[in-house]
Structures are given as structure tokens and as C-alpha cells.
DRENMIKE-43216 format. One record per residue: residue in three letters; chain; residue number from 1; x, y, z of N, C-alpha, C, CB in turn. Coordinates in steps of 0.1 Angstrom, whole numbers, plus 5000, padded with zeros to 4 digits. Glycine has a CB too. Layout:
// residues N
{atom "ala","A",NUM,{X,Y,Z},{X,Y,Z},{X,Y,Z},{X,Y,Z}}
...
***
This chain:
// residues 222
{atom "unk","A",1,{5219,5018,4837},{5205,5015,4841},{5200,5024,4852},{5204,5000,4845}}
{atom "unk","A",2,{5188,5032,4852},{5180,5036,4858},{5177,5028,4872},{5171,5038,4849}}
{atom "unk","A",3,{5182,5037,4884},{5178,5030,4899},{5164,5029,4901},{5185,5037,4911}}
{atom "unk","A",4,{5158,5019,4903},{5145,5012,4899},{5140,5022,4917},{5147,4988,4897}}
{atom "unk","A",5,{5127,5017,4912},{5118,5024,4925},{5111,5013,4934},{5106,5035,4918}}
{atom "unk","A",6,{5109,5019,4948},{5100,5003,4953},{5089,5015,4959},{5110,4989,4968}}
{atom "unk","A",7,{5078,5014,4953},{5062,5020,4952},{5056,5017,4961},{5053,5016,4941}}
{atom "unk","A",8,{5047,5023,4969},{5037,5014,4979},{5023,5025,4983},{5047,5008,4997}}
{atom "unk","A",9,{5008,5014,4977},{4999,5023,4977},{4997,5018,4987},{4990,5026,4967}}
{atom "unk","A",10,{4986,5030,4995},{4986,5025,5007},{4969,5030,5009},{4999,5031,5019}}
{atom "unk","A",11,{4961,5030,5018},{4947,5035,5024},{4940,5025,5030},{4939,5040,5014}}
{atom "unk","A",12,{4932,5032,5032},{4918,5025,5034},{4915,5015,5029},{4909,5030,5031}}
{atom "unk","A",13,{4905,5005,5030},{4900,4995,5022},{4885,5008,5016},{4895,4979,5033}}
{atom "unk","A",14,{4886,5001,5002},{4878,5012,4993},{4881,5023,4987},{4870,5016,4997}}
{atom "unk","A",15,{4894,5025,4986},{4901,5038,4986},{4907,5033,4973},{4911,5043,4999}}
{atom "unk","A",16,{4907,5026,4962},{4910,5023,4955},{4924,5014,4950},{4907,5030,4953}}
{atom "unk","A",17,{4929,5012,4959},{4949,5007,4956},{4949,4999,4944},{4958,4994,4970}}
{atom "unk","A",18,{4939,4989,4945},{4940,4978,4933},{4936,4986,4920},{4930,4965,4936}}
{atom "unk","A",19,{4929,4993,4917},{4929,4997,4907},{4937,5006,4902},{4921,4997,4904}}
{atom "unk","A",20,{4944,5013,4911},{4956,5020,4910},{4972,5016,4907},{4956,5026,4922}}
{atom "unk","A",21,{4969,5009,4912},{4979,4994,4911},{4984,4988,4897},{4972,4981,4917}}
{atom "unk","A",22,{4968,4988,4892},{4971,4983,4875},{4969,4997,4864},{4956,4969,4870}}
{atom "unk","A",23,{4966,5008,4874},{4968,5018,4863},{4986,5027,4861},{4953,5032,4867}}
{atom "unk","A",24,{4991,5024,4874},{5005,5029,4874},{5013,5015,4866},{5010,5033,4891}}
{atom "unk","A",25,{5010,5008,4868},{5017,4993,4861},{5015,4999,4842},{5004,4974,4866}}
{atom "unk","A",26,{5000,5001,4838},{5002,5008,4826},{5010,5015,4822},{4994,5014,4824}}
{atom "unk","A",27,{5011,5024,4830},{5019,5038,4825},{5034,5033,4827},{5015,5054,4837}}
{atom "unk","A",28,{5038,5029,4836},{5052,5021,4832},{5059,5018,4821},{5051,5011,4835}}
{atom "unk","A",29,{5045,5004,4820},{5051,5000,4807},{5051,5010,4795},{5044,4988,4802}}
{atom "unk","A",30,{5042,5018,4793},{5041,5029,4783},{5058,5040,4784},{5024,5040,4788}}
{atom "unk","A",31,{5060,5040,4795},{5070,5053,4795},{5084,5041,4795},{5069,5066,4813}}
{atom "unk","A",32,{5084,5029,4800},{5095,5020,4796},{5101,5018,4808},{5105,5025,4787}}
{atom "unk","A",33,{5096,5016,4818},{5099,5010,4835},{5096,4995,4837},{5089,5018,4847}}
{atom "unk","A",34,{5106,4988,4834},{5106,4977,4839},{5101,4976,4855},{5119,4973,4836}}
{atom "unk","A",35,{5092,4970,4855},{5085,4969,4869},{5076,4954,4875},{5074,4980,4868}}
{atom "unk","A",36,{5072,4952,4887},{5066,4941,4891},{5057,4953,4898},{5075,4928,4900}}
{atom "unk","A",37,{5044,4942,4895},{5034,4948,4905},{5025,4937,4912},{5025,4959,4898}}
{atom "unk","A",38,{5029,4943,4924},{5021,4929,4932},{5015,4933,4947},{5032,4915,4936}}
{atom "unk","A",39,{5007,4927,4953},{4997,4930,4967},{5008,4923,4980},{4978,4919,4965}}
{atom "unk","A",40,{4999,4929,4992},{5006,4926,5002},{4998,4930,5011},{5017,4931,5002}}
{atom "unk","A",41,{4990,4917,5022},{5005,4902,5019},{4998,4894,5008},{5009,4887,5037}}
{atom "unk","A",42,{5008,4885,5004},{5006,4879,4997},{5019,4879,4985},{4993,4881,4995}}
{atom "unk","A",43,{5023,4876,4973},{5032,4876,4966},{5037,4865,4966},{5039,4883,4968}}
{atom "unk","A",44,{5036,4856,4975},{5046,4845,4973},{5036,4832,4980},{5063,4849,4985}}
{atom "unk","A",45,{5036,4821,4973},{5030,4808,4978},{5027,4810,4995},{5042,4796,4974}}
{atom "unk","A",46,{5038,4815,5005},{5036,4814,5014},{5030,4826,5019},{5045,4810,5017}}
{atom "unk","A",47,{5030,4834,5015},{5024,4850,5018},{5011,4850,5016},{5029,4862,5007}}
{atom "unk","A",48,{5006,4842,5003},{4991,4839,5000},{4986,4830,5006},{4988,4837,4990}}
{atom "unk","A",49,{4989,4822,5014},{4987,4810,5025},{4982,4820,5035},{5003,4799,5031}}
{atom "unk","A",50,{4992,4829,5041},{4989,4834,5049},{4976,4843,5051},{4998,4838,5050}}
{atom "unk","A",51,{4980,4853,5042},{4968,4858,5032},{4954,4855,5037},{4969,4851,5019}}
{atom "unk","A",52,{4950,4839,5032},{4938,4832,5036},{4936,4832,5049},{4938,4819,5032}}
{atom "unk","A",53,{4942,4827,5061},{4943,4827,5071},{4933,4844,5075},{4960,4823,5073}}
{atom "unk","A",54,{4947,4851,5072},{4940,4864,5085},{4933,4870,5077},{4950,4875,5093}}
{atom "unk","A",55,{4930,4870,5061},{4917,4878,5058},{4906,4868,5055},{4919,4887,5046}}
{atom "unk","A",56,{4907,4859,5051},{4898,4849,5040},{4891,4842,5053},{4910,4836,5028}}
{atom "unk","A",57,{4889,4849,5065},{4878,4838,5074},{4867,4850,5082},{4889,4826,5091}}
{atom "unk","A",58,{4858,4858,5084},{4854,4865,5088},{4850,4863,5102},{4848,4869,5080}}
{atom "unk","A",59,{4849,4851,5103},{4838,4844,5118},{4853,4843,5128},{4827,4822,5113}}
{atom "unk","A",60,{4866,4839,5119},{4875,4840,5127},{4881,4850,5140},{4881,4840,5119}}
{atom "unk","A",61,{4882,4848,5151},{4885,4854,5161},{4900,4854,5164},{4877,4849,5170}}
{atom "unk","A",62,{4912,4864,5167},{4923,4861,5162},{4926,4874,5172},{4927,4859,5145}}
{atom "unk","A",63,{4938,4871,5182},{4944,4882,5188},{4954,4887,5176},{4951,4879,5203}}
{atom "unk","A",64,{4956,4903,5185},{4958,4914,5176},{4969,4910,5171},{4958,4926,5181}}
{atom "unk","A",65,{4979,4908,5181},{4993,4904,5184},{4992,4892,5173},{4997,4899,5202}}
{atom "unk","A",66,{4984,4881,5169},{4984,4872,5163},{4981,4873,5148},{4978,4864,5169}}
{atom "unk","A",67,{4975,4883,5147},{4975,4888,5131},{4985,4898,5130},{4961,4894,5125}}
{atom "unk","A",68,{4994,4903,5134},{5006,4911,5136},{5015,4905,5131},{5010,4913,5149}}
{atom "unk","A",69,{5017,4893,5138},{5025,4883,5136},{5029,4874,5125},{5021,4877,5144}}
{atom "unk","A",70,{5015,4873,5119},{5011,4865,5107},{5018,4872,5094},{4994,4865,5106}}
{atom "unk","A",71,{5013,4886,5093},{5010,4895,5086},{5028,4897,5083},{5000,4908,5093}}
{atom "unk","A",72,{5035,4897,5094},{5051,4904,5090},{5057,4890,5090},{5060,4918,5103}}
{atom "unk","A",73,{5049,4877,5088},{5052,4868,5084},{5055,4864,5073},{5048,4863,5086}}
{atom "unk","A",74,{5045,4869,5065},{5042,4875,5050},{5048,4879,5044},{5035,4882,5048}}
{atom "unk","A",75,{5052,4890,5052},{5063,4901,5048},{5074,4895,5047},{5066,4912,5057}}
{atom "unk","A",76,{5075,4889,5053},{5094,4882,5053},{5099,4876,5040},{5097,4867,5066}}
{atom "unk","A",77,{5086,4867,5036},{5086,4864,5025},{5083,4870,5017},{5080,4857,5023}}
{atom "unk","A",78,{5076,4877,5015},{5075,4887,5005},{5088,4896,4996},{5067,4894,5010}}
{atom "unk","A",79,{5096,4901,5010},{5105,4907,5009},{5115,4902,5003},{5108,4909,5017}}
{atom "unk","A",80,{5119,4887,5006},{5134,4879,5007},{5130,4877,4991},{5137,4861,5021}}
{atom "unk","A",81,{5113,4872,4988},{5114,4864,4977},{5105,4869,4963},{5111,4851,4981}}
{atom "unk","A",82,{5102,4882,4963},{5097,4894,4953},{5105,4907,4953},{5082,4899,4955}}
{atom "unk","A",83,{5100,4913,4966},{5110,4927,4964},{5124,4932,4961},{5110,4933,4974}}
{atom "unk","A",84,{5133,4922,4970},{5146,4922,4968},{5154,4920,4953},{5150,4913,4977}}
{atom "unk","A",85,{5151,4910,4951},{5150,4904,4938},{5149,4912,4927},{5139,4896,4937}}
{atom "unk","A",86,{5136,4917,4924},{5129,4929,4916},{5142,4940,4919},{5110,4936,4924}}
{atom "unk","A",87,{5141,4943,4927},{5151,4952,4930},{5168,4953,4926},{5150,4952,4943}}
{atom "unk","A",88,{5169,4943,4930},{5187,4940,4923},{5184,4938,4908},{5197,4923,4930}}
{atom "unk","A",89,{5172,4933,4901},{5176,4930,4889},{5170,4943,4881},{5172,4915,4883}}
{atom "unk","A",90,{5171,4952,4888},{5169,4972,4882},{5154,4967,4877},{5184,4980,4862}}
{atom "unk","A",91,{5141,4964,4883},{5131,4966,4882},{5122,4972,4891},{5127,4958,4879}}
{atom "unk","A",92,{5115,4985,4887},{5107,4988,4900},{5097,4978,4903},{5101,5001,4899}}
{atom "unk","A",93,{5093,4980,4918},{5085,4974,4925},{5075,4984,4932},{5093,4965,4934}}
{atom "unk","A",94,{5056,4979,4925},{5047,4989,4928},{5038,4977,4935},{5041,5000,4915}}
{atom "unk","A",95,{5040,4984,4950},{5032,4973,4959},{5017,4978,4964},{5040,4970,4973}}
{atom "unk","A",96,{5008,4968,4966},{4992,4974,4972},{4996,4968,4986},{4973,4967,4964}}
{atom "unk","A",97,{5000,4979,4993},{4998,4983,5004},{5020,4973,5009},{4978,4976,5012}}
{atom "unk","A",98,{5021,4982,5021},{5037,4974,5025},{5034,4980,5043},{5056,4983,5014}}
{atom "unk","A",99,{5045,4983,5048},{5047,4983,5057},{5037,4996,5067},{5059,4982,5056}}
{atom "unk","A",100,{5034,5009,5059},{5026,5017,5063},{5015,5012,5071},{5021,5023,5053}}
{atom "unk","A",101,{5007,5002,5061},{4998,4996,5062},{4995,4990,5082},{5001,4985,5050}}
{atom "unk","A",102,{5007,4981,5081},{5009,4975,5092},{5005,4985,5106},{5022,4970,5092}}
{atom "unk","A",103,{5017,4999,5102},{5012,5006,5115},{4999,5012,5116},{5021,5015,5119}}
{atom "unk","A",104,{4993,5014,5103},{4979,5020,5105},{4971,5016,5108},{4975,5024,5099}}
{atom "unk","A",105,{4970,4997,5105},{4961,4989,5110},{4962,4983,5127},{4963,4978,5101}}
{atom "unk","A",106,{4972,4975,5125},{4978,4971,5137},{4981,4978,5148},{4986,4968,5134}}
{atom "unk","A",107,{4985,4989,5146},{4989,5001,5155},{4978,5012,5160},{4999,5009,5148}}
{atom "unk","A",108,{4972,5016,5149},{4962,5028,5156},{4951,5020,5155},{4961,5044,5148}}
{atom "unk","A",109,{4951,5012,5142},{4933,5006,5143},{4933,4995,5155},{4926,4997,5125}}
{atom "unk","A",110,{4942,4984,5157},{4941,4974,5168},{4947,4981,5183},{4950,4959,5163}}
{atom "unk","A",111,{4951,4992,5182},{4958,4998,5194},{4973,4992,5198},{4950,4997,5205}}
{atom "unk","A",112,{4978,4983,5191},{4991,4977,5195},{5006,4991,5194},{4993,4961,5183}}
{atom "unk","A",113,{5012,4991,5206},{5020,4999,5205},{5032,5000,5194},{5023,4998,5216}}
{atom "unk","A",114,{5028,5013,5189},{5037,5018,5177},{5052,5015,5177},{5035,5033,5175}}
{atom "unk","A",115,{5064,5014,5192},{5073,5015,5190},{5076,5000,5190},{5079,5024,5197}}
{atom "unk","A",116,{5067,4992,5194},{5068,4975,5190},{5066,4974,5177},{5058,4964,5197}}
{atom "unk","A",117,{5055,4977,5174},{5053,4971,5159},{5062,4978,5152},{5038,4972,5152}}
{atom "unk","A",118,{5073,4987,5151},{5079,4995,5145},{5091,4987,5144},{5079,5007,5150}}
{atom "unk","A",119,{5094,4980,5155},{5107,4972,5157},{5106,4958,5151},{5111,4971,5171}}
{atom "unk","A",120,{5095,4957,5150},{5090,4939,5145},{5088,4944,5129},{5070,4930,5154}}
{atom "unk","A",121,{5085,4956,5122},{5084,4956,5113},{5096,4954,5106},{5078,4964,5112}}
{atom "unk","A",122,{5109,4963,5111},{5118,4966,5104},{5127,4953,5109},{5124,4981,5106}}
{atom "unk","A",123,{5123,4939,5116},{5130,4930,5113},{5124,4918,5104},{5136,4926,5124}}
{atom "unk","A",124,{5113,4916,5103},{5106,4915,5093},{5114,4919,5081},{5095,4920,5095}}
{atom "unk","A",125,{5115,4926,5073},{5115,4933,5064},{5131,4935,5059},{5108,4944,5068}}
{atom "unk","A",126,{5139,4933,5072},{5153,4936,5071},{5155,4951,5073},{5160,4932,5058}}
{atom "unk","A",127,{5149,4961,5074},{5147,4973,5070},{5145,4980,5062},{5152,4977,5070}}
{atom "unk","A",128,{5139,4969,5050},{5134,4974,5037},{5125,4986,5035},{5129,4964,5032}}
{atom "unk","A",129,{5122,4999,5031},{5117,5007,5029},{5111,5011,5018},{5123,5012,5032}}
{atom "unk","A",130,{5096,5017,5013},{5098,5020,5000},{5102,5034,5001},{5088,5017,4991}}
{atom "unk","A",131,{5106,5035,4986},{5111,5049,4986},{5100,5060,4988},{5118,5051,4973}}
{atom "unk","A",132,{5088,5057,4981},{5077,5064,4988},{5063,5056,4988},{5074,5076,4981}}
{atom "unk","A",133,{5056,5062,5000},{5043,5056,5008},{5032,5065,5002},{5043,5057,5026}}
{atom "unk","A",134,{5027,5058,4987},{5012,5070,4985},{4998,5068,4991},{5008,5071,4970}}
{atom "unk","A",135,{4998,5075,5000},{4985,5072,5008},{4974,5076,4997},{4985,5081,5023}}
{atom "unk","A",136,{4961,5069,4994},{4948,5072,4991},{4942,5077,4996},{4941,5067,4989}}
{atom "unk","A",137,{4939,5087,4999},{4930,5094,5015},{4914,5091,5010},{4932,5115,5018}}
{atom "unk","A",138,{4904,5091,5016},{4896,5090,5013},{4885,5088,5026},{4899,5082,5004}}
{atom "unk","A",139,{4872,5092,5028},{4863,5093,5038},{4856,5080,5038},{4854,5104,5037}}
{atom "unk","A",140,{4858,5076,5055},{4855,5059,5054},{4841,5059,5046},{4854,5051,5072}}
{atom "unk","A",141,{4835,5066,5050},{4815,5060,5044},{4822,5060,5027},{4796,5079,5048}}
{atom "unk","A",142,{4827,5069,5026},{4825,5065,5009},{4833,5054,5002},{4829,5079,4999}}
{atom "unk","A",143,{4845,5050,5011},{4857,5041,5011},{4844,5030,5012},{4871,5043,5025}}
{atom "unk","A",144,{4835,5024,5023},{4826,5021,5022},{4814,5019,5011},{4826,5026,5028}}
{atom "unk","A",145,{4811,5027,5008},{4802,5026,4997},{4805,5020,4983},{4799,5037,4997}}
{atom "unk","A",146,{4817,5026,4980},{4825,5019,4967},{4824,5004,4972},{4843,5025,4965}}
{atom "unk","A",147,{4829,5001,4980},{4830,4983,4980},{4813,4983,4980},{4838,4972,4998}}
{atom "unk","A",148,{4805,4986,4984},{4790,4977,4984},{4786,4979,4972},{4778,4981,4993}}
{atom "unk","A",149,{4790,4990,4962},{4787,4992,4948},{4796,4979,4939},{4792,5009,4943}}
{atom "unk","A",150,{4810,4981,4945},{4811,4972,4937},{4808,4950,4939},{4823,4979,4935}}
{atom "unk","A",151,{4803,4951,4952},{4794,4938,4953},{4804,4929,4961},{4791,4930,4936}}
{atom "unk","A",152,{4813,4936,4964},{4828,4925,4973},{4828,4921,4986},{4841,4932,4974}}
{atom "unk","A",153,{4824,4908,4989},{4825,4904,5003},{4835,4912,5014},{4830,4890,5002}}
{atom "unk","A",154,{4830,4910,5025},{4844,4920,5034},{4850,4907,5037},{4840,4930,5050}}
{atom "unk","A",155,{4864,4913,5035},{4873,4901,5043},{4868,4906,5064},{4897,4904,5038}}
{atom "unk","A",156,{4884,4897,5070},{4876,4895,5082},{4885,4911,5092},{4878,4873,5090}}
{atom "unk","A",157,{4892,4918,5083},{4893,4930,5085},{4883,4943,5081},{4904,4931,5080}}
{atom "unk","A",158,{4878,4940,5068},{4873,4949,5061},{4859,4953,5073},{4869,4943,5045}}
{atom "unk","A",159,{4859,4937,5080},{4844,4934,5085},{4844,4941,5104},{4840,4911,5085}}
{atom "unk","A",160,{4856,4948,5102},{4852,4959,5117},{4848,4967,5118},{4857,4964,5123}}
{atom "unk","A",161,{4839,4971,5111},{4836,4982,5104},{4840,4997,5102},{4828,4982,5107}}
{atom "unk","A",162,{4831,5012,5109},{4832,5023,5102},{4843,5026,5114},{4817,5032,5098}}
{atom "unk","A",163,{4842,5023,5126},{4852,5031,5139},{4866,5024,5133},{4846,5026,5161}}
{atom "unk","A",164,{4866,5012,5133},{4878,5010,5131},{4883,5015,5115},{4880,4995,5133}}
{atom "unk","A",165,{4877,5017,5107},{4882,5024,5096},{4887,5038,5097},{4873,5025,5087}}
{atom "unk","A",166,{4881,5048,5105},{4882,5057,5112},{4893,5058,5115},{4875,5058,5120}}
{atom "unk","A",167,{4894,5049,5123},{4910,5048,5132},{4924,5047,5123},{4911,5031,5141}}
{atom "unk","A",168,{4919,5040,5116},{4930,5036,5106},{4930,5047,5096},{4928,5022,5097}}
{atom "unk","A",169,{4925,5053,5092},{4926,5064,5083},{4932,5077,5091},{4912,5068,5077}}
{atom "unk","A",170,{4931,5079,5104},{4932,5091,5115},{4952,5086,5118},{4916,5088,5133}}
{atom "unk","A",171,{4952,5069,5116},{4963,5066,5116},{4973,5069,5102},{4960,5053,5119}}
{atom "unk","A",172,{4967,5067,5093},{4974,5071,5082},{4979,5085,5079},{4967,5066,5072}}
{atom "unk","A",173,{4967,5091,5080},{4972,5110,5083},{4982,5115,5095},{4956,5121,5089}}
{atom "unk","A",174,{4979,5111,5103},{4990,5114,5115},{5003,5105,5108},{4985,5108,5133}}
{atom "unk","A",175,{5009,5095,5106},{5022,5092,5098},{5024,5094,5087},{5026,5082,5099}}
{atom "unk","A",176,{5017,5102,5079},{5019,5107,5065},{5025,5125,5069},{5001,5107,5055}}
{atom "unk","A",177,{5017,5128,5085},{5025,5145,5086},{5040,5141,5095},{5013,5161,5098}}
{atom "unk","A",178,{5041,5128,5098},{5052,5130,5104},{5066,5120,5095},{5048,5127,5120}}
{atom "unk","A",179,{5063,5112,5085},{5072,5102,5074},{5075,5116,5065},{5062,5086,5062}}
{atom "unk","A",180,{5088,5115,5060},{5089,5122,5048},{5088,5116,5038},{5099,5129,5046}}
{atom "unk","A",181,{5089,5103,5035},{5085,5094,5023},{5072,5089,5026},{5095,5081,5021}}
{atom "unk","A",182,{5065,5095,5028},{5047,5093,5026},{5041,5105,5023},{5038,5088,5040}}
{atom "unk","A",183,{5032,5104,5011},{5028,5117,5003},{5011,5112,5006},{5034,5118,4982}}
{atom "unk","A",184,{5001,5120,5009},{4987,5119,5009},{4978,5126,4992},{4984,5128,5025}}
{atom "unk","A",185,{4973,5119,4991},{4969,5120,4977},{4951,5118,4973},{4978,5109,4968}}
{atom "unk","A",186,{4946,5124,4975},{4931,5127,4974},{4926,5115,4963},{4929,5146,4968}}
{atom "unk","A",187,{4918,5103,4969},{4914,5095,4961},{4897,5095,4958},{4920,5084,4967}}
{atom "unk","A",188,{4892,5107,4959},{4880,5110,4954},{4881,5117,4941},{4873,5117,4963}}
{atom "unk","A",189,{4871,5110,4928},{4867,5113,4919},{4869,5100,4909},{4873,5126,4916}}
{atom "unk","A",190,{4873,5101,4895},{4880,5094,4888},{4887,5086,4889},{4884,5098,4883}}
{atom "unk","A",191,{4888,5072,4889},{4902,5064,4885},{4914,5069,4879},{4899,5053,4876}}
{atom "unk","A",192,{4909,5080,4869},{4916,5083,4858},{4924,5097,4864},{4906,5085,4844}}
{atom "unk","A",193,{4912,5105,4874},{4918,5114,4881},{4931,5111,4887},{4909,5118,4890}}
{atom "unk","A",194,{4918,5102,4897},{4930,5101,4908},{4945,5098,4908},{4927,5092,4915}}
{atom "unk","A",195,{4946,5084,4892},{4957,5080,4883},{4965,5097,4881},{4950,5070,4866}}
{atom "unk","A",196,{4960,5104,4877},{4968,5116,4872},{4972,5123,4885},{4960,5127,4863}}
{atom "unk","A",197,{4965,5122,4891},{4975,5127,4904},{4986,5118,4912},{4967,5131,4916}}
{atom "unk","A",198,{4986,5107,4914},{4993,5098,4918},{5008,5097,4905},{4982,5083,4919}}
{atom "unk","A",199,{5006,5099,4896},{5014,5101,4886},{5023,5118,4886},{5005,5098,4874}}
{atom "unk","A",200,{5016,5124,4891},{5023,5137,4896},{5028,5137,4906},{5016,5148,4897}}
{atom "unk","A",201,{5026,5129,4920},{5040,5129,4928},{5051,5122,4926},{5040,5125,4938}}
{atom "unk","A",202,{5046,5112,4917},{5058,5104,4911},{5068,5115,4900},{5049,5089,4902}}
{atom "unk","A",203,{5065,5117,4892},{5072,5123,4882},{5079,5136,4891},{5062,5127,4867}}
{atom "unk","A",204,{5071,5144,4903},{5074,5154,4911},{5087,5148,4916},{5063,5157,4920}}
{atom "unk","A",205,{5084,5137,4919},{5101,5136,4935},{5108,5129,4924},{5101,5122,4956}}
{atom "unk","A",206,{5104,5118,4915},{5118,5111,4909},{5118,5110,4897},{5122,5098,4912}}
{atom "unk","A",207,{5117,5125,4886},{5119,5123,4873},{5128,5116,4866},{5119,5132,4868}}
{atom "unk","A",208,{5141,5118,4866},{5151,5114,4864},{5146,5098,4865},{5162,5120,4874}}
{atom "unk","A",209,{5148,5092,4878},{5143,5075,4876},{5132,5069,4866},{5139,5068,4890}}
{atom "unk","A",210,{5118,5078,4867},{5106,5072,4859},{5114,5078,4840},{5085,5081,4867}}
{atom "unk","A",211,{5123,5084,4839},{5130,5087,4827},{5117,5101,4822},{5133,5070,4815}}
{atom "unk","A",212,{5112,5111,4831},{5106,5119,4828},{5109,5130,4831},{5096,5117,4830}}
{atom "unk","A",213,{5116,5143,4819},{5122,5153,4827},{5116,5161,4832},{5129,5159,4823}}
{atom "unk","A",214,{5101,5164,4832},{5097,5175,4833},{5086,5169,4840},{5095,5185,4822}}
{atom "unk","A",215,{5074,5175,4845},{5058,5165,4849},{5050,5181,4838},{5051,5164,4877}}
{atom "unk","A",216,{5042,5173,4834},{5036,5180,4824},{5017,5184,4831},{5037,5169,4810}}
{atom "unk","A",217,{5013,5193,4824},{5002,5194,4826},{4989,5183,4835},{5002,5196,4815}}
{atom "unk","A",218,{4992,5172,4823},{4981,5167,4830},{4987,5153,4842},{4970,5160,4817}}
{atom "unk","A",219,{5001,5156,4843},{5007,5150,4853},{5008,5156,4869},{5020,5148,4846}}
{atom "unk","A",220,{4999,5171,4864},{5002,5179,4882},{4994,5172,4890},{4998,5197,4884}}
{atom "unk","A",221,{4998,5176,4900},{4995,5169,4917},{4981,5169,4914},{5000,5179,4935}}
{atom "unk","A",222,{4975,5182,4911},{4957,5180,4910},{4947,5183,4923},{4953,5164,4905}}
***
């Protein structure tokens, strides 16, 4: 059996993950990858409890440290009771959004110090890692704009607006040049584009596991 992959899209809000999410889940099943695909946080009864809590209230007022907290609460569960799991029983696991997330939010966008949240992450988590972090890059105004086109309430993160998006994106580029398992991937144009490029770093670092020997034409980086 093929050693299963653990996936994690990562960006901006508006940068597309969710629908990226269900277009790499396609191609899976097409090429024959047994896989789970699921969001984060959330995944688990108690993950989606949480979930509600620190996104689902906007009027909510919540120290940083306390949605920190929440969030790799989530994670614990998530981990112990989707990822792991998925994982031993040889299925990949393609997540919207994992631990990246945390330091880009939490860390550069709330300012909480990176070598704390770094240490609270990886006990959270047990040390769980994915094997790669695909960042969506994308320019907050237009990351922006896509959600108002598409009609979607802000949660009570989404609702800090353009500086803190800023932050968090300035956060994601700076640990994408310094992770070697985080690839930055241009999420302007096409769904269908962008899908073809996200599918070219994949087939690029782990042909052999997605059972693809070669990356073909319309599989390049782009």
C-alpha cells in the first residue's frame, strides 16, 4: 500500500481553500487515493463546537491567548480523532487549513509570540505535521472581494479586516521562505487554474505516493 499523504491548504480568507479542497478530493478519487477531506477546526463533534464559539459570534470580544487556546483545542481533537486514524488506515488526509494557519493568524496577525505558539502547537497536535503546507497566496483586497461576490457573512475573524489580513498574509510568506514543507502557489485566476497548479506541486514532490510517474503538461506548477 502506497504511504498516504497528510495535505494542508492554507491562506487567506478568500483565497479559495474550500473550493480547492473539493477540487483535489476530485482528482483523488479519479487517480485512486483513498482520502478524507475535511476543514479545520472543526472535524469532530467537538472541534465544530468549538468552531462556533471562536468564529460563529462576530460581536464576540475574546483575548488572543483565548482563541489560541480554543483553536489548538480543536486541534487535539481533530488530530487524536480524524487525522491519525486516516492516516494509519493508508488514507490521505487533505485539510482546509492545519497548523500553518495558527502561526499566521495567531502569531503575526494577533502578535502572540511565535516560539510560544510554536510550542503549544506541537503539543496540541503531538507533533503532527503535514507533509506539505500549500499556501494560496493571494492580495488581501481581492481575497476580499471574492467573499463579497460571493455573498458570505464574515465570521468574527474574517471581521478584522484589511490590516489584519495583511498581517496574516505577510505572515504566511515569511514562513513559507523559511518551512521547507510549505510551497506558495499563486491563487489568482481560475478555480480550474489554480486546481492545475496545486496539482503540480503535488505530483512534483510525491509522484510515486499520488501513483503518478511523471507530472504532465497540464499538471506543471503554472
Amino acid at each position: 500500500m502506497t504511504e498516504p499523504l497528510f495535505i494542508a491548504l492554507e491562506g487567506i480568507d478568500g483565497a479559495g481553500k474550500s473550493t480547492q479542497v473539493a477540487l483535489l478530493s476530485a482528482w483523488l478519487d479519479a487517480v485512486g487515493v483513498p482520502h478524507v477531506s475535511t476543514r479545520e477546526p472543526g472535524g469532530t463533534p467537538v472541534a465544530e463546537a468549538i468552531r462556533k464559539v471562536v468564529l460563529g459570534e462576530p460581536e464576540l470580544t475574546m483575548p488572543h491567548e483565548s482563541e489560541l487556546l480554543l483553536i489548538l483545542a480543536a486541534r487535539a481533537a481533530f488530530v487524536r480523532d480524524v487525522v491519525r486514524p486516516a492516516l494509519e488506515a493508508g488514507r490521505t488526509v487533505v485539510a482546509d487549513r492545519f497548523s500553518l494557519s495558527t502561526l499566521a493568524y495567531q502569531g503575526y496577525g494577533r502578535g502572540l509570540p511565535l516560539p510560544r505558539v510554536r510550542e503549544i502547537v506541537d503539543f496540541a497536535t503531538g507533533g503532527l505535521a503535514p507533509d506539505v503546507s500549500l499556501v494560496l497566496d493571494l492580495p488581501v483586497d481581492e481575497g476580499s472581494a471574492r467573499q463579497a461576490r460571493g455573498g458570505s457573512e464574515e465570521d468574527r475573524i474574517e471581521a478584522e479586516g484589511l490590516a489584519f489580513r495583511a498581517s496574516v498574509r505577510k505572515g504566511y510568506l515569511a514562513l513559507a521562505a523559511s518551512e521547507p514543507d510549505v510551497d506558495v502557489v499563486d491563487a489568482r485566476g481560475t478555480p480550474e487554474e489554480v486546481h492545475a497548479r496545486l496539482r503540480g506541486r503535488l505530483v512534483a514532490r510525491f509522484p510515486a505516493r499520488l501513483g503518478v510517474t511523471a507530472p504532465t503538461q497540464e499538471d506543471g506548477a503554472g
